[in-house]
Backbone as XML, in Angstrom:
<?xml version="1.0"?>
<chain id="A" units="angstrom">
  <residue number="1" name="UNK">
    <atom name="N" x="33.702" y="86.108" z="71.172"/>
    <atom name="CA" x="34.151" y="86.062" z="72.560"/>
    <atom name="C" x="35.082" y="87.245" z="72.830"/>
  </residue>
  <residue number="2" name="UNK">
    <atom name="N" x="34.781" y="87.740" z="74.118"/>
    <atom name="CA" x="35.365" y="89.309" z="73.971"/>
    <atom name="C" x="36.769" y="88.466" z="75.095"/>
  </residue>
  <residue number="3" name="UNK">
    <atom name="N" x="37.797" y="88.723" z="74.506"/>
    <atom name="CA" x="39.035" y="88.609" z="75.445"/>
    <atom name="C" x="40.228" y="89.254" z="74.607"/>
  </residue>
  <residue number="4" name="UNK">
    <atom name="N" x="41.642" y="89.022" z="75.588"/>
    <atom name="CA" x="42.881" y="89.808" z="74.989"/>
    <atom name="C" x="43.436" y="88.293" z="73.898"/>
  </residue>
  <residue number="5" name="UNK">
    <atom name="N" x="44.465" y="88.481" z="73.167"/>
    <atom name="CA" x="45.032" y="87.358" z="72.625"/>
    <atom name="C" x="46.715" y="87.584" z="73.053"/>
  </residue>
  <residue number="6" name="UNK">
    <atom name="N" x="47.077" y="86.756" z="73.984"/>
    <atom name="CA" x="48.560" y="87.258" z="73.598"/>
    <atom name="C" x="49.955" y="85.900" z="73.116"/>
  </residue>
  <residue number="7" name="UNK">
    <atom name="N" x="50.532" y="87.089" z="73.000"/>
    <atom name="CA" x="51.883" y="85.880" z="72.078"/>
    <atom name="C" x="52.840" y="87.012" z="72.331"/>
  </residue>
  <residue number="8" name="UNK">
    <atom name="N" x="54.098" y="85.677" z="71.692"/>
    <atom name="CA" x="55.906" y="86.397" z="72.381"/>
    <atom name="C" x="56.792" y="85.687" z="73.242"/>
  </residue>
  <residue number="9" name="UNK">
    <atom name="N" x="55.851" y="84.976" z="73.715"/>
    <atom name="CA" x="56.381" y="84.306" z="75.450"/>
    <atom name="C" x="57.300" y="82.732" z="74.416"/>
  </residue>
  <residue number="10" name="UNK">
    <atom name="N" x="58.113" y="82.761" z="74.927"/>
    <atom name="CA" x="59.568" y="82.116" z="74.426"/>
    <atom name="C" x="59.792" y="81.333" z="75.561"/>
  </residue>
  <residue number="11" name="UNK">
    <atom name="N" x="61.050" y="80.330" z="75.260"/>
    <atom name="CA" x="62.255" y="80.074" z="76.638"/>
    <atom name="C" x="63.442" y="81.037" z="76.212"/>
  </residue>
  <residue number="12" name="UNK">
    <atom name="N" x="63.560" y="81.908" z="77.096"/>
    <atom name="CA" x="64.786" y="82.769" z="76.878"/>
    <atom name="C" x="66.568" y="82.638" z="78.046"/>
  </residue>
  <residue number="13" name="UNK">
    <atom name="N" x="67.325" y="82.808" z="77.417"/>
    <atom name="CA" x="67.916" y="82.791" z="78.764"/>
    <atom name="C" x="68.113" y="84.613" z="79.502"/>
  </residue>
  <residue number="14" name="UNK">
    <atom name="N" x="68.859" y="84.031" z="80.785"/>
    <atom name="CA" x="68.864" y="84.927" z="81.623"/>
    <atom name="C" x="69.623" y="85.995" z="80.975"/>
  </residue>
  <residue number="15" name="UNK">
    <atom name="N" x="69.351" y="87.327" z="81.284"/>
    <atom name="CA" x="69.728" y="88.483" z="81.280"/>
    <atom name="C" x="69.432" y="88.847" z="79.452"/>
  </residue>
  <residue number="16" name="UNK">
    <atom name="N" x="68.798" y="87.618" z="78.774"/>
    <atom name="CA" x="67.636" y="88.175" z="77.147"/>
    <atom name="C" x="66.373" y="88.985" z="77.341"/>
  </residue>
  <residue number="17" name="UNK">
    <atom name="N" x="65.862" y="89.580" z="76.495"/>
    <atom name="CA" x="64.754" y="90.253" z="76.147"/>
    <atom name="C" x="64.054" y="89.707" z="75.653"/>
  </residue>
  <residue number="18" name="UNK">
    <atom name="N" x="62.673" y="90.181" z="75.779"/>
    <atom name="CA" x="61.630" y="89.602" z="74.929"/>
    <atom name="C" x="60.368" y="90.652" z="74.754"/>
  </residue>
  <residue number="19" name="UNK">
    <atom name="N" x="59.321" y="90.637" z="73.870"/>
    <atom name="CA" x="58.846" y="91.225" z="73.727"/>
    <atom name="C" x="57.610" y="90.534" z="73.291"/>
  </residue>
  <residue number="20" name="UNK">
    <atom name="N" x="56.191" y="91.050" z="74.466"/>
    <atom name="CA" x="55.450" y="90.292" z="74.506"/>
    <atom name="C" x="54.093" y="91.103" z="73.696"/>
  </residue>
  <residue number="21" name="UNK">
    <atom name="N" x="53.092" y="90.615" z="73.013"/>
    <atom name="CA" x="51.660" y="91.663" z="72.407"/>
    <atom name="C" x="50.434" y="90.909" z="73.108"/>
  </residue>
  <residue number="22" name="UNK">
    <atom name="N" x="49.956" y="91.441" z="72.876"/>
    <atom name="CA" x="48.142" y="91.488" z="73.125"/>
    <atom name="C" x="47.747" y="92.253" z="72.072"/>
  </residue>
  <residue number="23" name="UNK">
    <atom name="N" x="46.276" y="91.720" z="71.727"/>
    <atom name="CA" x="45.430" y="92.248" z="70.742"/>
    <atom name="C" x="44.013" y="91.745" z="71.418"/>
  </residue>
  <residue number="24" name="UNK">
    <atom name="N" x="42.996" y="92.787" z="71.607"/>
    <atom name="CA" x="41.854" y="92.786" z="72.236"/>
    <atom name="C" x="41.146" y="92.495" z="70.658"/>
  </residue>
  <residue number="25" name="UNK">
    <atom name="N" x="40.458" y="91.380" z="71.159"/>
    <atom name="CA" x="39.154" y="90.292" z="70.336"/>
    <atom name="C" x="37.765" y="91.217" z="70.622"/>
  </residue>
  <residue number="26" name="UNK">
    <atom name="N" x="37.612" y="91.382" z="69.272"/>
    <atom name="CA" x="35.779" y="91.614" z="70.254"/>
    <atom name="C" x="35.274" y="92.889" z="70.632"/>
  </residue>
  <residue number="27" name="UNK">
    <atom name="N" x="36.096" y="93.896" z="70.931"/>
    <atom name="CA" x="36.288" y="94.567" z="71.892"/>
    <atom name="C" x="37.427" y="96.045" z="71.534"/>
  </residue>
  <residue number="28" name="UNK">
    <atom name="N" x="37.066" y="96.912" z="71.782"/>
    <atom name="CA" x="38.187" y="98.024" z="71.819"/>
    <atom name="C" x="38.869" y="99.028" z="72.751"/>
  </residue>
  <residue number="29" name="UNK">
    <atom name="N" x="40.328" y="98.818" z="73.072"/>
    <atom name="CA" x="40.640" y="98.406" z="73.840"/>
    <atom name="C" x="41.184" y="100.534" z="74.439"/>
  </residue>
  <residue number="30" name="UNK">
    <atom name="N" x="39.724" y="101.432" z="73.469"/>
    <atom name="CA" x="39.637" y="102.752" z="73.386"/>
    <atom name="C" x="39.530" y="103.014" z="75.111"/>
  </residue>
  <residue number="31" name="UNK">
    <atom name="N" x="39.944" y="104.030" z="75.957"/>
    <atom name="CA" x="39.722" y="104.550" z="77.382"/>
    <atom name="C" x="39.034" y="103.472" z="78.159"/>
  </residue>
  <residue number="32" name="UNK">
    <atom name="N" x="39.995" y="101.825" z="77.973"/>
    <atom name="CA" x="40.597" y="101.191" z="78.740"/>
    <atom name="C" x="41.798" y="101.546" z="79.404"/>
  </residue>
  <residue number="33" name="UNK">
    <atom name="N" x="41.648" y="101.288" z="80.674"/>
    <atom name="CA" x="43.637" y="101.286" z="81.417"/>
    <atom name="C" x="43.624" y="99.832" z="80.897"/>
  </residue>
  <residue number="34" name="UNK">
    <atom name="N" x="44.940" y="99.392" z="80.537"/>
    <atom name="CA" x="45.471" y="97.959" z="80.096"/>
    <atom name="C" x="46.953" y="97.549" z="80.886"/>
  </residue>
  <residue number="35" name="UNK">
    <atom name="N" x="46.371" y="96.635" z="80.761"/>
    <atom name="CA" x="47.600" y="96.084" z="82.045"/>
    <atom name="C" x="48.346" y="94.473" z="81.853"/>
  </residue>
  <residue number="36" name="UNK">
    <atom name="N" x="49.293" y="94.244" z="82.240"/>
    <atom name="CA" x="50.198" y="92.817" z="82.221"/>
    <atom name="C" x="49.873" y="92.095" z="83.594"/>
  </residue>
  <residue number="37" name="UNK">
    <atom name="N" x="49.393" y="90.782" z="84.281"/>
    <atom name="CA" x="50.265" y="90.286" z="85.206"/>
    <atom name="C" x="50.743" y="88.631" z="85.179"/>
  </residue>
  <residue number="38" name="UNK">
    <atom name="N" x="51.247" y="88.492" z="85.601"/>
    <atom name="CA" x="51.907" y="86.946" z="85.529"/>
    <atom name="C" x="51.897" y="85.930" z="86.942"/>
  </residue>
  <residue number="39" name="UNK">
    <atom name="N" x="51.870" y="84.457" z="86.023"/>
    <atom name="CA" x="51.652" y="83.594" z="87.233"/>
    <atom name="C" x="52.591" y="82.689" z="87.003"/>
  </residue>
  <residue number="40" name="UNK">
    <atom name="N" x="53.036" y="82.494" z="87.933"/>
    <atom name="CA" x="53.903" y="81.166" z="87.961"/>
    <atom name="C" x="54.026" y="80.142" z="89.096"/>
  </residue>
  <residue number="41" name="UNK">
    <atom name="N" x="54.086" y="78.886" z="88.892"/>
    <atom name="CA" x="53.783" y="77.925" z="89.565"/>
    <atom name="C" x="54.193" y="78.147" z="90.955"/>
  </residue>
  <residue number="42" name="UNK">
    <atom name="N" x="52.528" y="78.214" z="91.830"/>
    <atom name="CA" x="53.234" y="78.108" z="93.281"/>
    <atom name="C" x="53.427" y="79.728" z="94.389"/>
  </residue>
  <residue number="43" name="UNK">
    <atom name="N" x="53.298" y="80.163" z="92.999"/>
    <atom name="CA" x="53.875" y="81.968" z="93.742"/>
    <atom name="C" x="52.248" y="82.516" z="93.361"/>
  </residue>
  <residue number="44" name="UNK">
    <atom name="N" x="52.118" y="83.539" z="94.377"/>
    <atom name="CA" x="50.655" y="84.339" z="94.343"/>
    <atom name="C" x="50.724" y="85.508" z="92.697"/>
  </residue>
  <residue number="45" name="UNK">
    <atom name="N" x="49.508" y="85.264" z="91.812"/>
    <atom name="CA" x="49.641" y="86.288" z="90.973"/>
    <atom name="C" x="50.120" y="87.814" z="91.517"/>
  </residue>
  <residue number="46" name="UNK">
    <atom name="N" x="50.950" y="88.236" z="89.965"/>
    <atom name="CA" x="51.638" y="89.450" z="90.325"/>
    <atom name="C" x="50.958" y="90.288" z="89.268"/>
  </residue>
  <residue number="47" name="UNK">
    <atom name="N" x="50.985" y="91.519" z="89.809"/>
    <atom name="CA" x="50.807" y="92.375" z="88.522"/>
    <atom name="C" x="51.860" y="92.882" z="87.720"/>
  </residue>
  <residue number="48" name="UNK">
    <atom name="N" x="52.096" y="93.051" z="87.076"/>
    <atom name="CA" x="53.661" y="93.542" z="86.403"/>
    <atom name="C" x="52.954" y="94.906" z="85.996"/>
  </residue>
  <residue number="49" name="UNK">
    <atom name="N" x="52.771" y="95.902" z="85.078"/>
    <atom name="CA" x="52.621" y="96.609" z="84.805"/>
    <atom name="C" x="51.050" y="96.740" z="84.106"/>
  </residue>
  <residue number="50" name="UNK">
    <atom name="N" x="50.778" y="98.433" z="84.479"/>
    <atom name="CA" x="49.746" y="98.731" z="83.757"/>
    <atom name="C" x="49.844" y="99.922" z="83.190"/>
  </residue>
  <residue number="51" name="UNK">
    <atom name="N" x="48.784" y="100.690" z="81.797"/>
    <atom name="CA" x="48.963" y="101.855" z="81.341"/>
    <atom name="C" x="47.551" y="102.190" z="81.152"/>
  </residue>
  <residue number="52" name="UNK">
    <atom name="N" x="46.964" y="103.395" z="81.807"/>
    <atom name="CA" x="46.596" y="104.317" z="81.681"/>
    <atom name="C" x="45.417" y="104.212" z="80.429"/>
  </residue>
  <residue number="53" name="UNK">
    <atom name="N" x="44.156" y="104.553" z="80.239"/>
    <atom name="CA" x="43.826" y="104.285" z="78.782"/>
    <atom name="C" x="44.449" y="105.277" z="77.800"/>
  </residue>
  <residue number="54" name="UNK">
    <atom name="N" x="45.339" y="106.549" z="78.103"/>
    <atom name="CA" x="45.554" y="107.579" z="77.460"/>
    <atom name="C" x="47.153" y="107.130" z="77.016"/>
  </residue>
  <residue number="55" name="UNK">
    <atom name="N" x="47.561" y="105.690" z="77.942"/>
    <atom name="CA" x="49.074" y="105.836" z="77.783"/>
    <atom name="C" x="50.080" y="106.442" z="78.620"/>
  </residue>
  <residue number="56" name="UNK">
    <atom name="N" x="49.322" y="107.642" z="79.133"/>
    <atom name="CA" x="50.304" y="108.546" z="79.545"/>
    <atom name="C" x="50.797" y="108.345" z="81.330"/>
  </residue>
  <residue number="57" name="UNK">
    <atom name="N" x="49.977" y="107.694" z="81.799"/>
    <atom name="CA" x="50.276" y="106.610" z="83.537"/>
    <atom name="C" x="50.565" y="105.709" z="82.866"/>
  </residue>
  <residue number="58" name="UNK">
    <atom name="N" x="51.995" y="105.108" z="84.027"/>
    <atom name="CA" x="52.191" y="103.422" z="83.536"/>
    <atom name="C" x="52.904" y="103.165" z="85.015"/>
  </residue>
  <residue number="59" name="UNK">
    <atom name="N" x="52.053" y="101.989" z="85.409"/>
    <atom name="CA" x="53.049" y="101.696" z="86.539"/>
    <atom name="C" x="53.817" y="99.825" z="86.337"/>
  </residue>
  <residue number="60" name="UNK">
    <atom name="N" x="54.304" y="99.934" z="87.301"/>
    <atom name="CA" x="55.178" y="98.650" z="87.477"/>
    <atom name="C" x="55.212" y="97.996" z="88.537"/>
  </residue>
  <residue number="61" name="UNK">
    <atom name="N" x="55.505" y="96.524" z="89.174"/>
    <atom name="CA" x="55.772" y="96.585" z="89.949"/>
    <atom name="C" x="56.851" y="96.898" z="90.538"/>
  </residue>
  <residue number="62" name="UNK">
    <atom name="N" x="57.317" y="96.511" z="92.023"/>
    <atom name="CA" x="58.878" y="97.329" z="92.322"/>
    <atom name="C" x="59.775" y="95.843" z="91.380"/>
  </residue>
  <residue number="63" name="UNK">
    <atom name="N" x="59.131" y="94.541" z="91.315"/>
    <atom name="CA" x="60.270" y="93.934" z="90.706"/>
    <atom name="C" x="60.617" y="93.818" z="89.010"/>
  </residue>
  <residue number="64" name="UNK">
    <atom name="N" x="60.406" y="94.772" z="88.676"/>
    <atom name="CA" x="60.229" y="94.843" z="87.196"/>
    <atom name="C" x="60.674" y="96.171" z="86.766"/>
  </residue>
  <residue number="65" name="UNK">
    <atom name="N" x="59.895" y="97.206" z="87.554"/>
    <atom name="CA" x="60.840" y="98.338" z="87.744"/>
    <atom name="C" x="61.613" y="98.223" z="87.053"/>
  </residue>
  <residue number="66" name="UNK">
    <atom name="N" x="62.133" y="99.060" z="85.631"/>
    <atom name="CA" x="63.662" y="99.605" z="85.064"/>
    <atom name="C" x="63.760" y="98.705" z="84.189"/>
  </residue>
  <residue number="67" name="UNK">
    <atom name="N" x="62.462" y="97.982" z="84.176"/>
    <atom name="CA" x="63.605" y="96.494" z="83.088"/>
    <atom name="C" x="62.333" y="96.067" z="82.540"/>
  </residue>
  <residue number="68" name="UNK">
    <atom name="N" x="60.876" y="96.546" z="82.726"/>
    <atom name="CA" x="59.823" y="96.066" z="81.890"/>
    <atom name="C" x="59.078" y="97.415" z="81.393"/>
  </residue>
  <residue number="69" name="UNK">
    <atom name="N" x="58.587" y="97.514" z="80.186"/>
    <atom name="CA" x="58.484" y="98.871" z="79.576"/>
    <atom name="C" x="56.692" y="98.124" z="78.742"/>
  </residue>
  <residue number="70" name="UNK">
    <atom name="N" x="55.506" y="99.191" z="79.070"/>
    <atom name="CA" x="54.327" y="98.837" z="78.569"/>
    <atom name="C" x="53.836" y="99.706" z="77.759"/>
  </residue>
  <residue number="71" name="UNK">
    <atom name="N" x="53.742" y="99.279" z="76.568"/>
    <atom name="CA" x="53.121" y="100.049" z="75.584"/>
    <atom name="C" x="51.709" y="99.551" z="74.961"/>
  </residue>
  <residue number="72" name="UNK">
    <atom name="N" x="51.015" y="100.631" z="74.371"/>
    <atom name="CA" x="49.398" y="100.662" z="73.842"/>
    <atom name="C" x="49.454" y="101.345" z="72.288"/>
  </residue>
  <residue number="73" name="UNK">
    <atom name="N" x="48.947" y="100.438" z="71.458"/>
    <atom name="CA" x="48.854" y="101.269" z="70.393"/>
    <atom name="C" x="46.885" y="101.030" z="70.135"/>
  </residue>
  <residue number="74" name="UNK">
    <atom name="N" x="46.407" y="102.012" z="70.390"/>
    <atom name="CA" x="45.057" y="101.961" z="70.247"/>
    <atom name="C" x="44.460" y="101.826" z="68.762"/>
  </residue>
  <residue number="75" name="UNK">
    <atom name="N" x="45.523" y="101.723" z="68.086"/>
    <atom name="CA" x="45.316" y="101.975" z="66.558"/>
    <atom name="C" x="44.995" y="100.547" z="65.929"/>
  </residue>
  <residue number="76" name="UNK">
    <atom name="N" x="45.644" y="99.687" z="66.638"/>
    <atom name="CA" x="45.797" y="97.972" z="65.842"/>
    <atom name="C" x="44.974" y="97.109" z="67.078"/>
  </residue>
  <residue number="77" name="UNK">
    <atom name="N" x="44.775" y="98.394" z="68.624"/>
    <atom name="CA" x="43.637" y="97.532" z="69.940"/>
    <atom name="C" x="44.761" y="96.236" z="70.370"/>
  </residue>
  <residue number="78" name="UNK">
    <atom name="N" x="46.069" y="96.924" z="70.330"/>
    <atom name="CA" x="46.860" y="96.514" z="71.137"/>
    <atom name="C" x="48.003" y="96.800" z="72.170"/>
  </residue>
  <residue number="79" name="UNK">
    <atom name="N" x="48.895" y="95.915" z="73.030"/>
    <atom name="CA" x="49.514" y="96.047" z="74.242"/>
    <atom name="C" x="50.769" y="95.775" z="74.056"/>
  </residue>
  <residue number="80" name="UNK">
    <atom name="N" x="51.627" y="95.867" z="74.700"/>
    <atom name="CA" x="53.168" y="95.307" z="74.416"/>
    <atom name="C" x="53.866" y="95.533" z="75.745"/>
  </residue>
  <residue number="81" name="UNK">
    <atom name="N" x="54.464" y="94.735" z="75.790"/>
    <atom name="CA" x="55.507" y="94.483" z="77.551"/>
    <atom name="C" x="56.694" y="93.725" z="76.825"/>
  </residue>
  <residue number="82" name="UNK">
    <atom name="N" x="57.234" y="95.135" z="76.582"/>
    <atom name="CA" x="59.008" y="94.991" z="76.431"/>
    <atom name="C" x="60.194" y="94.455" z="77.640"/>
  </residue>
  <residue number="83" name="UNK">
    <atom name="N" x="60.263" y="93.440" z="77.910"/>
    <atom name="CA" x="61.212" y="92.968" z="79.374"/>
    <atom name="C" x="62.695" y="92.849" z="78.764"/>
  </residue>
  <residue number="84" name="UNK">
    <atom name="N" x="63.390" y="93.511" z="79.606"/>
    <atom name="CA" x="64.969" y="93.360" z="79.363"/>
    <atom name="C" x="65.520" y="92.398" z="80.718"/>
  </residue>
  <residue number="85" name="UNK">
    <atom name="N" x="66.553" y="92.223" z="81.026"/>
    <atom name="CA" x="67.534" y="92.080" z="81.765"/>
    <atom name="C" x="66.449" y="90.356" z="82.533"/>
  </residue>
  <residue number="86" name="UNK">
    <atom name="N" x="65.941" y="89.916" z="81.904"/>
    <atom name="CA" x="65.329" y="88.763" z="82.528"/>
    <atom name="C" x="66.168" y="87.545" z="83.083"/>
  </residue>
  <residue number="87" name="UNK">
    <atom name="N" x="65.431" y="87.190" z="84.184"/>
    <atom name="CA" x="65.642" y="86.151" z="85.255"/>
    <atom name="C" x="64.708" y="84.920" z="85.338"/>
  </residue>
  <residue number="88" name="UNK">
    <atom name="N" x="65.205" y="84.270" z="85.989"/>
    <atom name="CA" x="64.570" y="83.045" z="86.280"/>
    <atom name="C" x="63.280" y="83.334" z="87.174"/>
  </residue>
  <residue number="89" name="UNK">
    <atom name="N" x="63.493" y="84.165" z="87.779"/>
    <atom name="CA" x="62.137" y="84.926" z="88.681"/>
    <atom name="C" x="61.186" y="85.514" z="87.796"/>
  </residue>
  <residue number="90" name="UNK">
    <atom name="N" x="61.457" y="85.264" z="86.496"/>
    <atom name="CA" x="60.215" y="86.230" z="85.784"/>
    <atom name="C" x="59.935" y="85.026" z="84.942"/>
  </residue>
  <residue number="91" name="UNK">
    <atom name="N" x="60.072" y="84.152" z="85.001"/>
    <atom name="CA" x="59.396" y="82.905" z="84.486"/>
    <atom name="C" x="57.569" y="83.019" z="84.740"/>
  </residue>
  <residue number="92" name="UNK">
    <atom name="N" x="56.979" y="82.436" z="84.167"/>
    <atom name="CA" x="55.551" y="82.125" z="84.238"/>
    <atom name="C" x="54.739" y="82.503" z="82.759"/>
  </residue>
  <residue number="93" name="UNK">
    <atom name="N" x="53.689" y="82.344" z="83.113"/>
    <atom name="CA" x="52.541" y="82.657" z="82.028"/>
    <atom name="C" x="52.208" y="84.194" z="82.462"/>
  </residue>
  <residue number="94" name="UNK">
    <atom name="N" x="52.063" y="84.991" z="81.062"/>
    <atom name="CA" x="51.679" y="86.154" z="80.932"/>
    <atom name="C" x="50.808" y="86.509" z="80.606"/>
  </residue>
  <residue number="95" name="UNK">
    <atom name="N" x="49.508" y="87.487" z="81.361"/>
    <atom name="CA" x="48.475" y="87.548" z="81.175"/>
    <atom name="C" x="48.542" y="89.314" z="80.570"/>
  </residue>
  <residue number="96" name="UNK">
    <atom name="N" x="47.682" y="89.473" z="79.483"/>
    <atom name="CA" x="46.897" y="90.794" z="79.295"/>
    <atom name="C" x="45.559" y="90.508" z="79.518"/>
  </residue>
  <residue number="97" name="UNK">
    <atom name="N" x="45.240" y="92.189" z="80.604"/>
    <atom name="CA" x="43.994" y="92.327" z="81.290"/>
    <atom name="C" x="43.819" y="94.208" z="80.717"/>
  </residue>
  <residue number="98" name="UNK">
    <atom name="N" x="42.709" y="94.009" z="81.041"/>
    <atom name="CA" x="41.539" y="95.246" z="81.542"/>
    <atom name="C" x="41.044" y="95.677" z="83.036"/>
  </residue>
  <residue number="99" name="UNK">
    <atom name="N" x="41.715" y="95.996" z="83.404"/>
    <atom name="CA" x="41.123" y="96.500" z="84.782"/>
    <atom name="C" x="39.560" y="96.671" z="85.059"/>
  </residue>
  <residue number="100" name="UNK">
    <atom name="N" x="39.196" y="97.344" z="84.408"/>
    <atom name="CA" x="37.733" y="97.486" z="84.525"/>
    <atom name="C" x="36.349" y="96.761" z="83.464"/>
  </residue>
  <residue number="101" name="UNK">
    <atom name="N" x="37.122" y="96.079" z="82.605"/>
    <atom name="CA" x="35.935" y="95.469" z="81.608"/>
    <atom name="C" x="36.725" y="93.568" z="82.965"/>
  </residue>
  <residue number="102" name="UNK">
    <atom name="N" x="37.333" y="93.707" z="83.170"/>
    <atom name="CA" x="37.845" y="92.369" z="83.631"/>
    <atom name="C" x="38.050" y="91.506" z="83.027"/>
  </residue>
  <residue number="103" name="UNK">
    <atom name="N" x="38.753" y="91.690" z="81.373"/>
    <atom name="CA" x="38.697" y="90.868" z="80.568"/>
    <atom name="C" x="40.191" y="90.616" z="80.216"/>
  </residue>
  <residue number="104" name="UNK">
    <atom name="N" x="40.560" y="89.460" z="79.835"/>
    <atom name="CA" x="41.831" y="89.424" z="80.096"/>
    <atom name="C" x="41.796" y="88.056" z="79.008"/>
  </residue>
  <residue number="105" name="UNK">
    <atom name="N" x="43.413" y="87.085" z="78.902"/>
    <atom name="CA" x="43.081" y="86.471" z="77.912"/>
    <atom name="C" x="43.633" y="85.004" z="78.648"/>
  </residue>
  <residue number="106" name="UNK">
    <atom name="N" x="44.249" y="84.336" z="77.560"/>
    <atom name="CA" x="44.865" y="82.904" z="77.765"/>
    <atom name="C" x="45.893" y="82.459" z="78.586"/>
  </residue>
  <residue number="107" name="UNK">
    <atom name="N" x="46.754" y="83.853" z="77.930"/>
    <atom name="CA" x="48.495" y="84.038" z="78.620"/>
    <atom name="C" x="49.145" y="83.634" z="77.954"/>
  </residue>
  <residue number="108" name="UNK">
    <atom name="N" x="50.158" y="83.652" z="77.911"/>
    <atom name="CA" x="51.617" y="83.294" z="77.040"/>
    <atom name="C" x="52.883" y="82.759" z="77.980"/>
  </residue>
  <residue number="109" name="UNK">
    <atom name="N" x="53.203" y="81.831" z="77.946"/>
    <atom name="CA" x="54.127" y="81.399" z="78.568"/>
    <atom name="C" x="55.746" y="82.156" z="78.473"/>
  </residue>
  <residue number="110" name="UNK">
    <atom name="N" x="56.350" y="82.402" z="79.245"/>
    <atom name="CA" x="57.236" y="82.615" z="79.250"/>
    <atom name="C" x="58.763" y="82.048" z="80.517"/>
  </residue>
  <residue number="111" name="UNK">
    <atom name="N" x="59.923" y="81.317" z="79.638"/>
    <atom name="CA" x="60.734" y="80.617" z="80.378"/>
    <atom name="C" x="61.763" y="81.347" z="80.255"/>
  </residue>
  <residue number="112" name="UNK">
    <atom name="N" x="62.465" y="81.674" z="81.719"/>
    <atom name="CA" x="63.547" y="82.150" z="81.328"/>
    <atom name="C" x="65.023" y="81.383" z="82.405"/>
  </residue>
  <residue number="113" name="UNK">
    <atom name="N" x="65.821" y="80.637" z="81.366"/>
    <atom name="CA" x="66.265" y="79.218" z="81.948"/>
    <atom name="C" x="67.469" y="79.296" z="81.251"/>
  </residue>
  <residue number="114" name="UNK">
    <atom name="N" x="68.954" y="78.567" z="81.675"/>
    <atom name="CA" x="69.533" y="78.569" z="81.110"/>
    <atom name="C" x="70.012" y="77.320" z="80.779"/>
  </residue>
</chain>
């Protein structure tokens, strides 16, 4: 089954870090753009960040901006979304996607609660 796998997603409290992976199943995740977005109960999916298949584009959204950092190591066909300064607003399940294969995975929960 071709999808992402991800893990990391914790209950953290506010203003902790966490650091989330993906690893593409199946699949290589070579001159893919790869990307993060998250859902949480009630609120419309967001995208949080994406990178480039080269790495070298990465965007964000404006609420994550400065405080969520996306990395690709094409070597192990995986993703990483480094979040600092977290809030209760960044609560939800975390998805790794593919923009263009549309493949994406389970999600990983993530709480951030005090």
């Amino acid at each position: 089954q071709l999808q992402f796998v991800e893990s990391g997603g914790l209950l953290v409290q506010p203003g902790g870090s966490l650091k989330l992976s993906c690893v593409a199943s199946g699949f290589t995740v070579d001159y893919l753009a790869v990307g993060w977005f998250r859902q949480a109960p009630g609120k419309e999916r967001e995208g949080v960040a994406c990178a480039s298949y080269s790495g070298g584009i990465r965007s964000y959204a404006d609420s994550v901006r400065g405080r969520f950092t996306i990395a690709r190591d094409d070597s192990t066909e995986a993703a990483y979304l480094q979040m600092h300064d977290l809030t209760p607003a960044d609560t939800g399940v975390y998805f790794c996607y593919s923009p263009s294969r549309g493949l994406r995975g389970q999600g990983t929960q993530v709480t951030v609660s005090a």
